[in-house]
N, C-alpha and C positions, 0 to 999 in steps of 0.2 A: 504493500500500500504506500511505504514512504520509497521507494526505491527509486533512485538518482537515474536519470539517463544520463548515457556518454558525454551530449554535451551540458548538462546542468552539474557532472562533476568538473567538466573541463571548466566551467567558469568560477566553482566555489575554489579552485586551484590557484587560478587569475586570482579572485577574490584576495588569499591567503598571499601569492606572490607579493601583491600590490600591497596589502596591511605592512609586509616586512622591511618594505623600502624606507618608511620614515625612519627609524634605526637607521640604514644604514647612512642616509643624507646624514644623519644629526651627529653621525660618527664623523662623516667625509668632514662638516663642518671644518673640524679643530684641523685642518688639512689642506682645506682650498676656499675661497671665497665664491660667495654664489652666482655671480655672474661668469664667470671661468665652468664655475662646476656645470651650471645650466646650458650653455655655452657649449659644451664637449658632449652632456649627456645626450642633449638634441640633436647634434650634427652627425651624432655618431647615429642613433635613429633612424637619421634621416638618409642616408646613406646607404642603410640597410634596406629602408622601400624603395629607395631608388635601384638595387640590388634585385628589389624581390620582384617590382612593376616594369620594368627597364621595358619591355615590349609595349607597354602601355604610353609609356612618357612621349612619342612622336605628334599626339592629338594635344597636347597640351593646349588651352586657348587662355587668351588675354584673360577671359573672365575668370576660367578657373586660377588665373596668378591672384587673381587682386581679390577671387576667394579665398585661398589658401595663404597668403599676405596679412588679412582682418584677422582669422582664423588662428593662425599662427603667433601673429601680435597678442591678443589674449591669451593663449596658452604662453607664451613669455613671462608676461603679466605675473600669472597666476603661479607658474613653477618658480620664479624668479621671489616673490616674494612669501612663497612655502619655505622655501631652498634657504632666505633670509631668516626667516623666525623661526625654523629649529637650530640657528645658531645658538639660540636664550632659551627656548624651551625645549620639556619633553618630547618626544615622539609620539608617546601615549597622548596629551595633549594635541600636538600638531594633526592628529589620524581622525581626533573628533570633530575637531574646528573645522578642519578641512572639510565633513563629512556634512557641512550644515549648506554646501554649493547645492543639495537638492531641493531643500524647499528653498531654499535662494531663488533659483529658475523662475516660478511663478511669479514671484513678487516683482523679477526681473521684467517677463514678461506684460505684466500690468503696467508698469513704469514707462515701455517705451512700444510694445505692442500694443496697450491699451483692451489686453485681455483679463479680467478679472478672475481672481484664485477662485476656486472652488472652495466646498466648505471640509472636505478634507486638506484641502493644502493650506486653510487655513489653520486648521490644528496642529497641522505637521508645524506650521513655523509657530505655534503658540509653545508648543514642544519644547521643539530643538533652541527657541532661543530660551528657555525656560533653562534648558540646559545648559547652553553657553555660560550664563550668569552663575551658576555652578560651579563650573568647569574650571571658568576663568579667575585671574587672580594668583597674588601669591598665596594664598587662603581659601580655599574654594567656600562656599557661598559670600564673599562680599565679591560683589559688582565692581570691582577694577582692573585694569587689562594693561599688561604689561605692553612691552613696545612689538618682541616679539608674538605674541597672542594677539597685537591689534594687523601687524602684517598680514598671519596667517589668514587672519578671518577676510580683510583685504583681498589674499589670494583667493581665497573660497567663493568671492563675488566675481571676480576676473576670470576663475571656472566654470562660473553659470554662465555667465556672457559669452563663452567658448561656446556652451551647450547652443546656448541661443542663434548664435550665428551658423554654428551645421545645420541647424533645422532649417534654417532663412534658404539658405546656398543646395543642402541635399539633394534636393530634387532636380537640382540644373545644371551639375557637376559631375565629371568621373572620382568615384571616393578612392581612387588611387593615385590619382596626379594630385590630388589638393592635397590627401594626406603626405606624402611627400612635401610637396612647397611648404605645408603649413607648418611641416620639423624644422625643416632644413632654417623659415622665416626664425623661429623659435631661439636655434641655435645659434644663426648669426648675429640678428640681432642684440642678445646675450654678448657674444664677442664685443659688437661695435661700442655698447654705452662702458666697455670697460674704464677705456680712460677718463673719458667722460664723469664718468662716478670715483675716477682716482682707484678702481681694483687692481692691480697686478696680477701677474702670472705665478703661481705659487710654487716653490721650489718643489721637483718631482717627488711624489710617493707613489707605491705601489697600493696604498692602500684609497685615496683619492682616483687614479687610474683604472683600478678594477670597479672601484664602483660606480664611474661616469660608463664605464664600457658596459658593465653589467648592466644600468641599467638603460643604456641605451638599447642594448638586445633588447631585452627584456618589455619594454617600449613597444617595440615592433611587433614581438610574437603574442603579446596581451591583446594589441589593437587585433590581429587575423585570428585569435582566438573566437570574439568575441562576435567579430563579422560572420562567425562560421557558424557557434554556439545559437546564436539568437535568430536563427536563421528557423529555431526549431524550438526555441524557449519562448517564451511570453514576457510582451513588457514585464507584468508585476512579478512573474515567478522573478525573472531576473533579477527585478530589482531588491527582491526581498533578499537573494545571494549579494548581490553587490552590500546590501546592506553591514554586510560583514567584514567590510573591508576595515572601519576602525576600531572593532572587535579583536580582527586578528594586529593589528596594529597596536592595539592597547594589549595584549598577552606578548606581544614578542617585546615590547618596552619593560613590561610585568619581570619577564622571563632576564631584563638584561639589568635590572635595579631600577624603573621607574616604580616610586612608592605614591600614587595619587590618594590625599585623602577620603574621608568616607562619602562627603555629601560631592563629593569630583565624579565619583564613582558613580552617585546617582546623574547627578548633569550627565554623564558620557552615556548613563542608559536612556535618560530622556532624547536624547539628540539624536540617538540610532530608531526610539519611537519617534519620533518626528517626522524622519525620514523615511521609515514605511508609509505611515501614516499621510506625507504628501504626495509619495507615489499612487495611493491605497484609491484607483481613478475606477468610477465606475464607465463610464464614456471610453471613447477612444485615448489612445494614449503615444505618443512615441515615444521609440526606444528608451532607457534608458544609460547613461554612459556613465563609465570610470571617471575619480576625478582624474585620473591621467590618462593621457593618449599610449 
């Protein structure tokens, strides 16, 4: 009765991959600076769909550049100021905050689509920020937000606005030439504001190097997981796996010394209700996505 199909394991996999990565950024941290890190993590990526589509990339059109350009800019945004604020905070932390980009979406879309939440997606955000308040802070339940915990949530907005703009462009694009353009935008652009922002190039480690490469793979093979998976899964089943994603991100922090107090603990479960609860669509729905590509 509860038994997993091939692809609804393959994506509580994703799922768990994806949890493990805040660890390992918050490690890179002490290592290399985020614009470099993000920078290398993307390119490298990007590289790899240009590797995997290469027969595809001759159709390329104007439009789909300057889609995968927008598209790519927010996902910059968004990794770029995650990649920032696990410099000062946990992982555990950073996986929940992050995790609040799904009822973000609706509220996104209200603001500038001019589409009004539902009355589940209004719960999910009565929720998840119920939990934030939580969450956040050096003290979990007083309402104050560090510099790194106000990046992160930053990024979290910069996520949805990712989501928002593939839905805009989806249907008018090949989703293998933009995802390409949109790493590759990602990664460069990362490079160019280094000076800019005064970041350097960090003297080599192997320990910064494996994990921009890792997870650039990793990047790649998440994204055609997920195209293949859901091909066959259902928005909400999906969503309700994805939902695991700062689950399995708060156990491997757990597992590496992140000690979150007790009411943190409740925040980080309300925020993961939230987030079912604004996917929880009785209507039509699209896909749901990772907060990373």
């Amino acid at each position: 009765m509860f038994a997993l199909s091939r692809q609804e394991i393959a994506l509580v996999l994703v799922t768990m991959l994806w949890g493990s990565t805040f660890l390992i950024i918050h490690i890179a941290m002490q290592h290399s600076g985020p614009l470099f890190f993000v920078g290398l993590r993307f390119t490298i990526a990007g590289l790899m769909a240009l590797l995997l589509f290469r027969k595809h990339m001759a159709g390329l059109t104007r439009y789909e550049v300057g889609a995968g350009v927008a598209i790519g800019s927010a996902l910059f945004l968004g990794y770029y100021l995650q990649t920032h604020g696990l410099r000062t905070i946990t992982s555990s932390q950073s996986a929940f905050i992050t995790a609040l980009y799904v009822p973000i979406v609706p509220l996104l879309q209200w603001a500038v689509l001019k589409r009004p939440p539902g009355l589940m997606s209004w719960i999910g955000v009565g929720l998840a920020f119920s939990g934030l308040i939580l969450l956040a802070g050096p003290e979990a339940g007083v309402p104050s937000f560090s510099p790194g915990e106000v990046a992160t949530l930053a990024g979290a907005v910069a996520i949805a606005a990712e989501i928002i703009l593939i839905g805009l462009f989806a249907r008018k694009v090949d989703s293998r030439r933009v995802t390409f353009v949109q790493l590759m935008t990602a990664g460069l652009l990362s490079f160019a504001l280094m000076p800019a922002l005064g970041e350097s190039i960090p003297a080599f480690s192997w320990l910064w190097a494996g994990a921009a490469i890792g997870l650039g793979l990793a990047s790649a093979i998440i994204q055609l997981t997920m195209n293949w998976a859901q091909k066959s899964v259902s928005p909400t089943r999906a969503t309700v796996i994805y939902a695991g994603e700062p689950v399995w991100g708060g156990i491997v922090g757990r597992l590496a010394g992140d000690r979150l107090p007790a009411l943190a603990l409740v925040g980080a479960g309300l925020i993961v209700a939230g987030v079912i609860a604004s996917e929880a669509k009785f209507g039509r729905r699209k896909k749901p996505q990772l907060s990373g590509v």
